[in-house]
N, C-alpha and C positions, 0 to 999 in steps of 0.2 A: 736743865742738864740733859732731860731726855731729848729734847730737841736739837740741843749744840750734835747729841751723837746721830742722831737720824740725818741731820745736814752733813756733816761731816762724811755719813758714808754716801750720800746722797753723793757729793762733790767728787769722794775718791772713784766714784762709781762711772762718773760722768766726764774725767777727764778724756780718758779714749775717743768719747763719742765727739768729744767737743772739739779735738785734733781738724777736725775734717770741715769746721764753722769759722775759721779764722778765731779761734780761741773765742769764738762768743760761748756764754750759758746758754742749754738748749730748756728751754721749763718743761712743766710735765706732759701741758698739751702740746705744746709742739713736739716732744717726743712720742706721743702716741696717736697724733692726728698728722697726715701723713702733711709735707712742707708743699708750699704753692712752687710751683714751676717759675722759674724767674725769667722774667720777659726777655723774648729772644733780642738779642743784636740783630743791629740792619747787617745782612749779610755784605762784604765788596764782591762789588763784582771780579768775578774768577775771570782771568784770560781764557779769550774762545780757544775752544780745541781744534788740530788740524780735524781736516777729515779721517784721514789711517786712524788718529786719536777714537775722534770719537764713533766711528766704528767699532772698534775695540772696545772702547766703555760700552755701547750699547749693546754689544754680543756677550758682555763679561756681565752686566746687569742682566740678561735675560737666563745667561747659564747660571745665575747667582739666584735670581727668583724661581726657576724652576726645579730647584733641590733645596730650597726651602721653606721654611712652612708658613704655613698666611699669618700672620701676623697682625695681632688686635689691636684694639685702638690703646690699651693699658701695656700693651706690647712696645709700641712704639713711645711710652714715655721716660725720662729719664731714671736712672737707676735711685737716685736720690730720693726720688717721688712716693717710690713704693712701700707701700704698712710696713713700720720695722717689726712689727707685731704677724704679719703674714708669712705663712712660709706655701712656696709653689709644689703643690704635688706633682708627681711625674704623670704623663698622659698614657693612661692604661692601653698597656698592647691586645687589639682584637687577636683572638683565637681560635684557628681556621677550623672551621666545624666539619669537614669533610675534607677527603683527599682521595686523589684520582683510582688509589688501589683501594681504599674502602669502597667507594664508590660502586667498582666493578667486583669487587666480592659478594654484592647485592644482587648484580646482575642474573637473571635467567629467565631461561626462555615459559612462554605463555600459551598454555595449551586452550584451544579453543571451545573446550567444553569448562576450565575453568573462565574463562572469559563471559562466556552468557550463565557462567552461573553469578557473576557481578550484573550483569547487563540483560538480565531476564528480562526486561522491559521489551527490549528488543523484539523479542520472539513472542509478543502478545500476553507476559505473563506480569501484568504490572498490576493487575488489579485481582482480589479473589474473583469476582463474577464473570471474567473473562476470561481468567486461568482456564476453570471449568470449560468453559466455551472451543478452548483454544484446545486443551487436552481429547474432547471429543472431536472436534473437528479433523485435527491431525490423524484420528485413528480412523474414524472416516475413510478419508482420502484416502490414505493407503490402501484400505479392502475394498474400494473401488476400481483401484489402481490394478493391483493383483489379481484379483476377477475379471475385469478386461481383457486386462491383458493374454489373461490364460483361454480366453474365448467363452470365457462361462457367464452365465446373466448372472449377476450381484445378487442375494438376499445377506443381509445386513440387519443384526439386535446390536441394539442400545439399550444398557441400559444404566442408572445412576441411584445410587442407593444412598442413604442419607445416614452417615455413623453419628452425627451431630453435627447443632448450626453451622459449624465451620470446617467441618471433615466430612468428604464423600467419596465412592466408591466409584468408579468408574470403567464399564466391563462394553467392551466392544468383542464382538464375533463376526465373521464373515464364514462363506463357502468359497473363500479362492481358492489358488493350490496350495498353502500351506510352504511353510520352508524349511530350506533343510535345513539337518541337527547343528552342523556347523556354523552356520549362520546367522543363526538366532542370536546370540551372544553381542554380535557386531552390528546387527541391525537396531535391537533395543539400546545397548549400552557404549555407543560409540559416535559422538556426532560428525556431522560430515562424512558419513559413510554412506553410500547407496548406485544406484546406476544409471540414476535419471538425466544427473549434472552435465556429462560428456556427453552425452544423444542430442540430435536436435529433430524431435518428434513430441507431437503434442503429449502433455500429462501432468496429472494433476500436482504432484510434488516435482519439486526441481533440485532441494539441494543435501538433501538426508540429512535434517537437523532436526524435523518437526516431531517423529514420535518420540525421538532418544532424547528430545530435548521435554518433552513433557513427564517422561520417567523422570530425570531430573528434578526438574520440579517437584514430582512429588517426595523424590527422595529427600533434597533440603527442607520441605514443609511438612513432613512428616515422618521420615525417618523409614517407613517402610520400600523397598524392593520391587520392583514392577515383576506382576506374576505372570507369563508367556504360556499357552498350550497348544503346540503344532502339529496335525498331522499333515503328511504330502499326499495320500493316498489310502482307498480303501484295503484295507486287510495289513497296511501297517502300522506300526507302533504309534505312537503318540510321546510327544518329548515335551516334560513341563520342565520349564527353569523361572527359578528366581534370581533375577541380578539388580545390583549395584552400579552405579558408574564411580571410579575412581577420577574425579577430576582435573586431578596435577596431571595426569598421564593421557586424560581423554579414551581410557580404556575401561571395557565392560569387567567386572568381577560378578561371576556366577555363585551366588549363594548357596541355590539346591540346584539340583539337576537329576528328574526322575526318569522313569519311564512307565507311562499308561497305556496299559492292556486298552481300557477298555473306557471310550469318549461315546457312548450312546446317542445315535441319529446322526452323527458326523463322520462320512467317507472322509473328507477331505476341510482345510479352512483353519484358522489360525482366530484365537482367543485371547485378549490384551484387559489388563486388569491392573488401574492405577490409583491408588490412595493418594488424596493430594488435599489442601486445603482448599477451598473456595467459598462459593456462595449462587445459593441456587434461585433463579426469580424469572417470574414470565415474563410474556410482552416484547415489547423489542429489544433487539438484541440480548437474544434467549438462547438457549441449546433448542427450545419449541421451534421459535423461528427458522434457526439456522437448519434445523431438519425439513421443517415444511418447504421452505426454499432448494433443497436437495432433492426431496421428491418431484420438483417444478421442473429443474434443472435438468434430471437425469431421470426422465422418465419410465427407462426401461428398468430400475430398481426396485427391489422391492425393499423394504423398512418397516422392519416394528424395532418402537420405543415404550419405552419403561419408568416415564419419571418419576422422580421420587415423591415422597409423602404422601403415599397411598394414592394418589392420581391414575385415574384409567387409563389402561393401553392404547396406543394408537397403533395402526395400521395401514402404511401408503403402500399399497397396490402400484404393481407396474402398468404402465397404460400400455407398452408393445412391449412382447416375445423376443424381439430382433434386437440383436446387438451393434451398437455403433462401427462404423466401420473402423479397421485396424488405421491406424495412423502411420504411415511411411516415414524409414529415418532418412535421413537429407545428409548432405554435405554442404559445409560452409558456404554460403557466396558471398565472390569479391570484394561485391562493394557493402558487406555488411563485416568484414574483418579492420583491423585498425593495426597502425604500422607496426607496434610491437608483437601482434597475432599471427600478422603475414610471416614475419621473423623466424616464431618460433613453427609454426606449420612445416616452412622450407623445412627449418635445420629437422625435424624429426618426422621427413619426408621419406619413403622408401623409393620414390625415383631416384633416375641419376641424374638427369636434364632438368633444366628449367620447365621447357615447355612441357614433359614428361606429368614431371611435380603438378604444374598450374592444372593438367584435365583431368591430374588423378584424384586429387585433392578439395578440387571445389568443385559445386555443383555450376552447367550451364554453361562451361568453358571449352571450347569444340580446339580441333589445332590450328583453325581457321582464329577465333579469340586469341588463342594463346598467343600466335604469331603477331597478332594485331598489337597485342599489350606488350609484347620484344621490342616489337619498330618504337612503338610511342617511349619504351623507357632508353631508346639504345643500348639493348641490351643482347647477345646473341641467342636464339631460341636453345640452342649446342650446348650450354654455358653448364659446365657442373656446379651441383648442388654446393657442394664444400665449398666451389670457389668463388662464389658469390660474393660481394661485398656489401659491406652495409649502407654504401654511398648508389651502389646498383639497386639494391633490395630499394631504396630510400626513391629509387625514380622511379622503380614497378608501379610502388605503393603513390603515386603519383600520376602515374600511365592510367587504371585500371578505369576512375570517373571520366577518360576520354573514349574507352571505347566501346559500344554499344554491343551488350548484354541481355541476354533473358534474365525475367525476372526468375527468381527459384522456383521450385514445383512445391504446388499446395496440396499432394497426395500425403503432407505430412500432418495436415490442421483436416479437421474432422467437424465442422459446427453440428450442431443436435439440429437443424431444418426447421422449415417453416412449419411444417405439420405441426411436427413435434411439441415445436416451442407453444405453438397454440394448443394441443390437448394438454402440456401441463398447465397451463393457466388456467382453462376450463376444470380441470382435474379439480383442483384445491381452490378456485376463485369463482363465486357467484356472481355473472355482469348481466350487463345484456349484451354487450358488445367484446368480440377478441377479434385482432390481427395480430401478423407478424411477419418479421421480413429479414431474408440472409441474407448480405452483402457478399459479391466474389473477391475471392481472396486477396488479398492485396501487399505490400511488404513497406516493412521498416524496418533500417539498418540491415536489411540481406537477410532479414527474419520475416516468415511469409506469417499471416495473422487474418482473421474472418470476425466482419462484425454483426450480430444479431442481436434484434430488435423486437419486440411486442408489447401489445398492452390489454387489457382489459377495461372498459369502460360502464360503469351506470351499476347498475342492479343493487346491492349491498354492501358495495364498496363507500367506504367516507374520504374524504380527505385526511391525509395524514399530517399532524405536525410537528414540526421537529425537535419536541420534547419528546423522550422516548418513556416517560413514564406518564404521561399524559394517553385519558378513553377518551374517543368522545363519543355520543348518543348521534341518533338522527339528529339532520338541521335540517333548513330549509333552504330553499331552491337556491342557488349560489350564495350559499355562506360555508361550501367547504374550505377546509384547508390545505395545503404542499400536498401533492401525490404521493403516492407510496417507493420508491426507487430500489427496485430490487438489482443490483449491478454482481456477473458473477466472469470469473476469469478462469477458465479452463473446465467449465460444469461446477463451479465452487465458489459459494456466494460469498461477498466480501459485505460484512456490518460494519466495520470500523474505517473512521477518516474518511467518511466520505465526503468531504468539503475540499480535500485535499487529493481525490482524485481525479482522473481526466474524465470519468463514466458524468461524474457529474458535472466540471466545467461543459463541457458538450452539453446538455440538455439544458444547459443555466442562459447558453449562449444561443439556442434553440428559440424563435420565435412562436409561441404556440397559440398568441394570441389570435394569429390570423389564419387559427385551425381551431378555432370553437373555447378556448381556454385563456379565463385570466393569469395573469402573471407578472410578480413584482422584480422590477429590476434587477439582475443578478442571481434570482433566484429557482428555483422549482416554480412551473405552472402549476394552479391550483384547481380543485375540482374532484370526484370521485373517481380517481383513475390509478390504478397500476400501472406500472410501466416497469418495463424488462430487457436490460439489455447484457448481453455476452459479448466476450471476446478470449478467441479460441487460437489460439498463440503456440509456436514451437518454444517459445522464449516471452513471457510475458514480463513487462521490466516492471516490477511493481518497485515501488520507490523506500522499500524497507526489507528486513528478515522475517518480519511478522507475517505478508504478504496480505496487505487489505487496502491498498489503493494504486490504482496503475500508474505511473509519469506519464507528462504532457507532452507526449510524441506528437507534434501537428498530424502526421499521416493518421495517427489513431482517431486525434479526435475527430476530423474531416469525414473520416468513415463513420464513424458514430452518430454527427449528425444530417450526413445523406439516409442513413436506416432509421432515424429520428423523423426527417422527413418525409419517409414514403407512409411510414405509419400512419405519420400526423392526417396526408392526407385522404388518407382511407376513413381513419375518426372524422375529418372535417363532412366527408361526404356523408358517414353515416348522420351524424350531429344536422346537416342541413335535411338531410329527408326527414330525421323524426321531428325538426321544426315545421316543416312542411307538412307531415303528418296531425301535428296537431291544431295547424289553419286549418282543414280541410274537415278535421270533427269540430272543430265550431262551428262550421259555414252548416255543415250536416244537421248538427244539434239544433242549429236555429229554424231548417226545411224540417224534422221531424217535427219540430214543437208548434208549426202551422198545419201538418200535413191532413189532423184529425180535424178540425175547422170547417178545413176544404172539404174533406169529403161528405163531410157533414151539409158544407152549401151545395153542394152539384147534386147531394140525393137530393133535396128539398126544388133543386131546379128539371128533374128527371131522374126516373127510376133506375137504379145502378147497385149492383151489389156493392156494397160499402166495404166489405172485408177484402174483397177483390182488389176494388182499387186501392184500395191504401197499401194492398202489398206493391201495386204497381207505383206509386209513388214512393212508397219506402227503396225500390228500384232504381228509380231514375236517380234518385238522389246520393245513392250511392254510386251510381254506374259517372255522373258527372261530379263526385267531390272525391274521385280516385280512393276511394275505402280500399278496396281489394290491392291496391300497387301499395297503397301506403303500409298498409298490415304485411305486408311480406318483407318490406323494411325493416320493419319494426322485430321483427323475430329473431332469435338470438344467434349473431352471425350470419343471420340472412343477406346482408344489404351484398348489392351486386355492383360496382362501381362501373365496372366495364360495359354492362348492359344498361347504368342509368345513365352514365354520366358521358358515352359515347358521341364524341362529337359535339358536346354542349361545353359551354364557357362553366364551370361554377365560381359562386363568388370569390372565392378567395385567388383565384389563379387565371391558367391558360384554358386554351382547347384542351390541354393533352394533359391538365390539374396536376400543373406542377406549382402547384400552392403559392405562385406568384415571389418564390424566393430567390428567384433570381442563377439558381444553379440545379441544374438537372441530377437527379439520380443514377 
């Protein structure tokens, strides 16, 4: 019974479906297993279409395929085919996650002191140990800057005080002029503020980001305020401030702002006081270092430092009274401007002429130039400024490299001389041997720039190698390692990336081998030597914001190692006399260690004062194994190349010991 009625509905159930089968029963698997496709018919063939035809069908299939959608292989099967048990869901509409007006309701503008405060890396602030480094240095340079400037000799305290392992105090003092009340504000808490940017005259900062940029720092790392105390002059006031930098706005906010009667032993000079995180540690690439290299640098300063954790004072004494001479500011020249500068130069020209504009505006340009650079651009010398086009401008800036130019004047680049350079090596460096040598001035890109050179050789110096936490003790006779490469740009020694800058490709690319020193391909010459090189720039292009490695200007590096090489040769000369020195005390050693023998047989052969002669033989033997020429060599700085080397070949080169390299000095 129960069956007849389960069939029964079974059937009533299944007529509808069965409509569509030629009244066959469908069973239950074939109702719920989907039905085979049933084998196609041989298609007939379709009469060919005209052309106009099937043109039309092929333009009507491709408008047909490209407004609709691709199509799966279960797509393209018959409807019959499909799970009667399946249903197709609808294909989910993506939902546009942005739109053009939200978009720009985000938008706004980026102040550049919140900028490096993301991109602290930039500015030397990426690590604690360098922070430190980076904070003193900056304060530094500027008290040397402003003491300079102002015609005063530099005396300069450091010092670094230790709140805990990772918090330190940071107190820079100078005797510059001090600045005024106004100022203060905008010089600490304001980047990109200062006056060095738009001059083209040598000095040590370039673009006012470096102190205001270390208050920063310390403000994000620890919350405190950079403390300021300035006086301008004896008998007045004294202005302390604390400020902030608000960095959406790139604007200083003054915290306190006092007034001090009374700064004891200070007429004049400006006091900088930064709390910041870092990490304090000797050796290379140290605040030690980097100070000792400033004293080398800039001899006429005076410096005492203060390190932290109870560590004794130090004290670099100024080695000369006399201050560097002032540096002259310049005017652009030509061919170191680029078409978009030329541009703006004209438009915000006070001439009314062209040729006017060209002599007022750049350095080396006479009206005799200027007319030269008209003809070559066809352009009229008459020609008003306004009415200039950019297709004219466009053949000046084209004209300029054809006509023949003075290079700019180097009353603006100031090098520290040879002297100089060699009492600071002496100063702070134990050798036996110092040279050094300034290169005449020379330009790249229309920026006039000076390369200096020295070294120090022998005495207590070791090889340095290029792990910076690595000592190492005495070795033995050629088992030093890399020399020491002190590289500084503007009196301002640069510790970082030196693989990456040009001070170094230059002396990598320096053959020194055929100046007394090994040297592994690619590398530093090895041996106990120092070596020191500057480059004294209105504009030195260092290839970051940090400022610790110069770019690979061919002119620079060409200059660097012509002053590489005159060095070298002066070492090579000294290096061959003390070899020669020490042939001539063996030849010696081996006549003293006979000379008692002899005089011993000639008494035994006839009566002779024995003490007599042996001085007279202790004589000869010096007077013929050069004792006396070789000992004056041998003395520190002695050797005289001019006087030894006059008109003799030495091995390594010419007559005129040009170290055999093939390019003259």
């Amino acid at each position: 019974m129960i069956s007849k009625t389960i069939s029964s509905k079974k059937d009533s159930g299944s007529k509808s479906r069965s409509k569509g089968n030629g009244g066959r029963q469908l069973s239950l698997l074939e109702q719920v297993a989907p039905a085979r496709p049933a084998p196609a018919r041989r298609a007939e063939p379709a009469p060919a279409p005209t052309r106009r035809d099937d043109t039309a069908r092929q333009s009507g299939a491709v408008r047909h395929r490209l407004h609709e959608e691709p199509r799966t292989p279960e797509a393209e099967a018959p409807a019959a085919a499909a799970p009667l048990l399946a249903t197709a869901a609808p294909p989910p509409r993506s939902k546009r996650r942005a739109t053009a007006e939200s978009m720009a309701a985000q938008q706004r503008e980026i102040s550049v002191a919140e900028f490096f405060t993301k991109n602290r890396h930039l500015l030397g602030f990426d690590n604690p140990a360098k922070a430190l480094l980076t904070t003193v240095k900056e304060a530094v340079d500027n008290a040397l800057d402003a003491a300079e400037e102002a015609g005063i000799l530099p005396s300069v305290l450091v010092e670094i005080h230790e709140i805990n392992e990772e918090r330190y105090l940071v107190v820079v003092q100078d005797n510059g002029p001090g600045i005024v009340y106004k100022q203060v504000p905008k010089v600490f808490g304001k980047l990109l503020y200062g006056s060095k940017f738009h001059r083209l005259r040598q000095s040590r900062g370039q673009q006012g980001i470096g102190i205001s940029a270390a208050g920063m720092y310390g403000q994000l790392t620890t919350g405190k305020p950079v403390a300021i105390l300035s006086r301008t002059a004896a008998g007045r006031t004294a202005h302390y401030f604390e400020i902030t930098i608000d960095t959406r706005k790139n604007q200083a906010i003054p915290v306190k702002d006092e007034i001090r009667e009374d700064w004891p032993g200070v007429d004049h000079g400006t006091r900088v006081e930064i709390e910041l995180s870092g990490t304090y540690k000797g050796g290379r690439r140290s605040v030690d270092e980097y100070l000792e290299e400033v004293a080398i640098a800039n001899p006429h300063v005076r410096l005492v430092y203060q390190p932290p954790r109870g560590k004794e004072q130090r004290v670099f004494e100024r080695v000369t009274d006399e201050l560097p001479r002032e540096p002259q500011q310049i005017k652009p020249h030509p061919r170191g401007v680029e078409l978009g500068m030329l541009m703006k130069i004209l438009k915000e020209s006070k001439a009314r002429t062209l040729s006017a504009a060209l002599k007022e505006d750049f350095s080396r340009v006479t009206s005799k130039v200027a007319g030269e650079i008209c003809a070559a651009a066809m352009v009229a010398p008459n020609t008003r400024i306004r009415d200039l086009s950019g297709a004219e401008i466009e053949r000046l800036y084209s004209a300029i490299p054809k006509v023949k130019i003075l290079a700019p004047p180097t009353a603006c680049v100031v090098p520290i001389g040879e002297e100089l350079v060699r009492r600071g090596l002496e100063k702070e460096i134990r050798a036996d041997f110092y040279t050094s040598c300034t290169r005449p001035p020379t330009v790249y890109r229309g920026n006039p720039f000076a390369i200096e050179a020295g070294l120090a050789y022998g005495g207590e110096l070791l090889g340095k190698a290029e792990d910076d936490d690595e000592t190492f003790g005495p070795r033995e006779s050629g088992q030093f390692g890399p020399i020491q490469l002190l590289r500084f740009a503007n009196r301002v020694p640069l510790q970082y990336q030196q693989s990456a800058c040009a001070i170094f490709k230059a002396v990598a690319e320096t053959n020194f081998r055929q100046y007394g020193l090994s040297q592994p391909r690619g590398g530093l010459p090895q041996g106990p030597m120092v070596l020191f090189v500057h480059i004294a720039s209105v504009w030195v292009p260092f290839t970051s914001e940090s400022k610790e490695a110069v770019a690979h200007y061919p002119e620079i590096i060409k200059e660097i190692k012509l002053a590489l090489r005159e060095c070298g040769r002066k070492l090579s000369v000294f290096l061959h006399h003390r070899e020669r020195a020490r042939n001539q005390e063996k030849r010696r050693s081996i006549f003293e260690l006979y000379i008692g023998e002899l005089v011993e047989s000639v008494h035994k052969l006839t009566p002779v004062d024995r003490r007599k002669l042996q001085q007279q033989l202790l004589g000869l033997a010096s007077k013929f194994t050069g004792q006396q020429e070789e000992e004056e060599a041998l003395e520190v700085g002695g050797v005289k190349p001019d006087r030894k080397a006059k008109g003799k070949t030495d091995r390594n080169g010419d007559a005129n010991g040009n170290g055999g390299d093939g390019e003259e000095g």
